[in-house]
C-alpha positions in Angstrom: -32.5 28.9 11.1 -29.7 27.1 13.2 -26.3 27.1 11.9 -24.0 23.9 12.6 -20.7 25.1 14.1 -17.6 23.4 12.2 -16.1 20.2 14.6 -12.6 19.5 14.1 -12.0 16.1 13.8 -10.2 14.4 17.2 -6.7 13.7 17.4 -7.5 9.7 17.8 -9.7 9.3 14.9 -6.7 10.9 12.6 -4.2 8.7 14.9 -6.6 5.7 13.9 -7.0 6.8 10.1 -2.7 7.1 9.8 -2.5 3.6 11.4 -4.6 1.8 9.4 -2.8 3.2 6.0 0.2 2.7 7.1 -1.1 -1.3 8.2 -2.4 -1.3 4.7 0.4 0.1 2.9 2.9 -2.1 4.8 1.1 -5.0 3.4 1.0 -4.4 0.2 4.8 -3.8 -0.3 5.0 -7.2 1.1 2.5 -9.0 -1.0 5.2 -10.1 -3.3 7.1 -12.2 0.2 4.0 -13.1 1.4 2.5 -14.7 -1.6 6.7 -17.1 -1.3 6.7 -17.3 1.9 2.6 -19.3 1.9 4.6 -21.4 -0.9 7.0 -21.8 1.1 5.2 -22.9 4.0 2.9 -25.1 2.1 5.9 -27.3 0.6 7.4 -27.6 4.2 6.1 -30.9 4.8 7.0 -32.3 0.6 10.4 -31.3 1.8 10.3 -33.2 4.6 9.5 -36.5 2.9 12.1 -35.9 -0.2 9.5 -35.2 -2.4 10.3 -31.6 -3.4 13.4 -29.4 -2.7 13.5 -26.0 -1.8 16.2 -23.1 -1.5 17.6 -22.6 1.5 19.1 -19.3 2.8 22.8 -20.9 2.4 22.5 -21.2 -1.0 21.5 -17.5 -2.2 24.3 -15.2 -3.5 24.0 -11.6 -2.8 25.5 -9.4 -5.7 26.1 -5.9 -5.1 26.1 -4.7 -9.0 28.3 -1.4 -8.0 31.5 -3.1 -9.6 31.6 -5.3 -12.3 33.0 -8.2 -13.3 32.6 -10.1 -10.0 33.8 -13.6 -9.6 31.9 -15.9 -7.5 31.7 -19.7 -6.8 29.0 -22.2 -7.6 29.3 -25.1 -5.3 26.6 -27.3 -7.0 25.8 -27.5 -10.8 22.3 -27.1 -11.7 20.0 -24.3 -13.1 20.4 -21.1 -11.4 18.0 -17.7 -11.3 18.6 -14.3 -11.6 16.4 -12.3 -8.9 15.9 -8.5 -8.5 13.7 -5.9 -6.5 14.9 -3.3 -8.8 12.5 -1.4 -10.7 14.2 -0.5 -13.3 15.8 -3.8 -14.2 12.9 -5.4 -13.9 11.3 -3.2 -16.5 14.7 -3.7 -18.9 14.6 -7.5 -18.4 10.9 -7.8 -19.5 11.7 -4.9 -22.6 14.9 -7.1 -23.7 12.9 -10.7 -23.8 10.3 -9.0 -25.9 13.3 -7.7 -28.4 15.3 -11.1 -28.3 18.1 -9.5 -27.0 21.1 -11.1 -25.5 21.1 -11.1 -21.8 22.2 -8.0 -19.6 24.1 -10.3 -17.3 26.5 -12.8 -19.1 28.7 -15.4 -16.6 31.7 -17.1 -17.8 34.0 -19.7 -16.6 37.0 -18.6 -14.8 38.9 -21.6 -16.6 38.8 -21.0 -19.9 36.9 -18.5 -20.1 33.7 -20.6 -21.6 30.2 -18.4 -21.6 27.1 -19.7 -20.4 24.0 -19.4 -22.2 21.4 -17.2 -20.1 17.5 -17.2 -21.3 15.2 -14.6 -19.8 12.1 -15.5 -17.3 8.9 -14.2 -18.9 6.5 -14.3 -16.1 5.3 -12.9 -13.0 5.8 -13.8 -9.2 4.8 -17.4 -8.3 4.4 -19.3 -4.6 7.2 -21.3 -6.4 9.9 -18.4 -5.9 11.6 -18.5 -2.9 11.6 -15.7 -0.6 14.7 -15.6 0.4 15.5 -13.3 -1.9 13.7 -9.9 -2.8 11.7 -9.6 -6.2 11.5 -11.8 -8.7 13.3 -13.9 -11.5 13.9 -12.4 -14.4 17.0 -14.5 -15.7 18.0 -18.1 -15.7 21.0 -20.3 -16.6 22.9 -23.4 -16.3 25.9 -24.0 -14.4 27.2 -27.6 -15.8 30.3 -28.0 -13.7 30.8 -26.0 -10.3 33.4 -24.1 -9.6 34.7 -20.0 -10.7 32.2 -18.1 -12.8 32.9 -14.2 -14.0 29.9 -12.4 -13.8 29.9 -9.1 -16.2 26.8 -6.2 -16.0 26.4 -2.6 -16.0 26.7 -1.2 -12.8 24.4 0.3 -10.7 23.3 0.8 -7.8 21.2 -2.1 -7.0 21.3 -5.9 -5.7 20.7 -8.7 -7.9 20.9 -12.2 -5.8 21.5 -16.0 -7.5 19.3 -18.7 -6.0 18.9 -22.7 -7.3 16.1 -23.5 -9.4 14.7 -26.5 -8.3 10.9 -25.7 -9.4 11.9 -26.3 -13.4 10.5 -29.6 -14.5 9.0 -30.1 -11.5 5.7 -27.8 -11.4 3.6 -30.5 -11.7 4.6 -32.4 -8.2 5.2 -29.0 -6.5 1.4 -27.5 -7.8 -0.1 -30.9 -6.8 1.4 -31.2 -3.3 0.4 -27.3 -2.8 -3.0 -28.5 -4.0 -3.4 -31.3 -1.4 -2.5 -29.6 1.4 -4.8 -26.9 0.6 -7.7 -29.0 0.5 -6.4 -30.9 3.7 -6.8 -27.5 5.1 -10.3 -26.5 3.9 -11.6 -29.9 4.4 -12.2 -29.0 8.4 -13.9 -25.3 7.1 -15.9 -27.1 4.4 -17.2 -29.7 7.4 -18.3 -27.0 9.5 -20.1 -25.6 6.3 -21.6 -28.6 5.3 -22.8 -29.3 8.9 -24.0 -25.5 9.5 -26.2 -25.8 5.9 -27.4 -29.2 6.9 -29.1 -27.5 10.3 -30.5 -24.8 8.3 -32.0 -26.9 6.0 -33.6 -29.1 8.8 -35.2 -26.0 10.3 -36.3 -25.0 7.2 -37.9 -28.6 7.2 -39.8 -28.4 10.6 -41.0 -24.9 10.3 -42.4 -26.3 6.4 -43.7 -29.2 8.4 -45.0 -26.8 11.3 -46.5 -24.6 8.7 -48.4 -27.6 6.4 -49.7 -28.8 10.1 -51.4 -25.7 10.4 -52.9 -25.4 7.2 -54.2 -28.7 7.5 -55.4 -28.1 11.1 -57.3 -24.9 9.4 -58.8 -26.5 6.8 -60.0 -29.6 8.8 -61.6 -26.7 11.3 -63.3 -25.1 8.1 -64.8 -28.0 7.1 -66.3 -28.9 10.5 -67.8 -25.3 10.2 -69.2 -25.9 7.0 -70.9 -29.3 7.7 -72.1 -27.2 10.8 -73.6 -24.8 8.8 -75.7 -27.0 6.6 -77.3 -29.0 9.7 -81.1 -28.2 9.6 
């Protein structure tokens, strides 16, 4: 009876094993940009021609929230979003929309002090979001006149950013232009599919052809044995 001696495993299979987990863990903490940034990309040209608008980097207000209130500026009125990559208030946004409780960020006119009404997002991360910003939206409100806004929350240590929302009321053209470049770009894969099936089916027809030929050339050579057979 042979015994089979223990073999470490090499130094480039382990080297090969790390690299691929950390290949694999790298893209999955960035599934959430990836999955904006192909929205992103796919409502390039709709920006182009005016039919869509989308955030641009100049427009995104970083928040650290380790002092509270900040005062910041809105140059443009218009609905606004609340992002975050933060765990934690990403977990107390979704538990306060379930409760109906009031906002954990309230914003306030620097002139007279007038609040603005904040809803909470209840959904997940869409190709809509932009990814110029980290996370995803968990608050929204609207600015009606630009200009000095107060911003009270607790403080933590975390970033929230503000980002335009020009995807509200517009889904509709922004999921159908995604839609019809998507099947502008599988129509080329689809072609090649549609040709490759088309070739396997015409083999499949000459070698069903080929095969029904030699049946009948069989049979046609049985017969001539059999009329042979019953000559006197």
């Amino acid at each position: 009876m042979t015994t089979q001696r223990y073999q470490p495993a090499r130094l480039r299979s382990i080297g090969l094993g790390i690299a691929i987990f950390v290949v694999l863990l790298l893209a999955l903490c960035s599934l959430s940009q990836g999955v904006k940034w192909a929205g992103t990309v796919l409502l390039f040209i709709p920006d182009r021609l005016g039919l869509v608008r989308t955030v641009k980097p100049g427009e995104v207000l970083d928040i650290a929230m380790d002092q509270s209130p900040t005062q910041v500026t809105f140059a443009r009125a218009g609905l606004y979003q609340v992002y975050t990559s933060d765990y934690d208030l990403l977990v107390i946004s979704d538990e306060l929309a379930r409760s109906d409780a009031p906002p954990w960020v309230t914003v306030t006119r620097a002139e007279g002090g007038t609040q603005v009404e904040g809803t909470y997002i209840q959904r997940g991360l869409l190709p809509i979001d932009t990814p110029h910003v980290s996370g995803r939206p968990v608050l929204e409100f609207e600015i009606a006149e630009p200009g000095a806004y107060i911003l009270d929350y607790p403080t933590r240590g975390a970033t929230m950013s503000l980002a335009p929302d020009y995807a509200t009321g517009q889904e509709g053209v922004i999921y159908g232009a995604i839609a019809v470049q998507i099947l502008i770009l599988a129509l080329p894969f689809g072609l090649v599919l549609f040709r490759r099936e088309q070739r396997i089916r015409e083999r499949l027809r000459a070698k069903r052809r080929q095969s029904v030929e030699q049946f009948e050339k069989l049979r046609a050579l049985a017969r001539g044995l059999d009329s042979g057979e019953d000559l006197p």
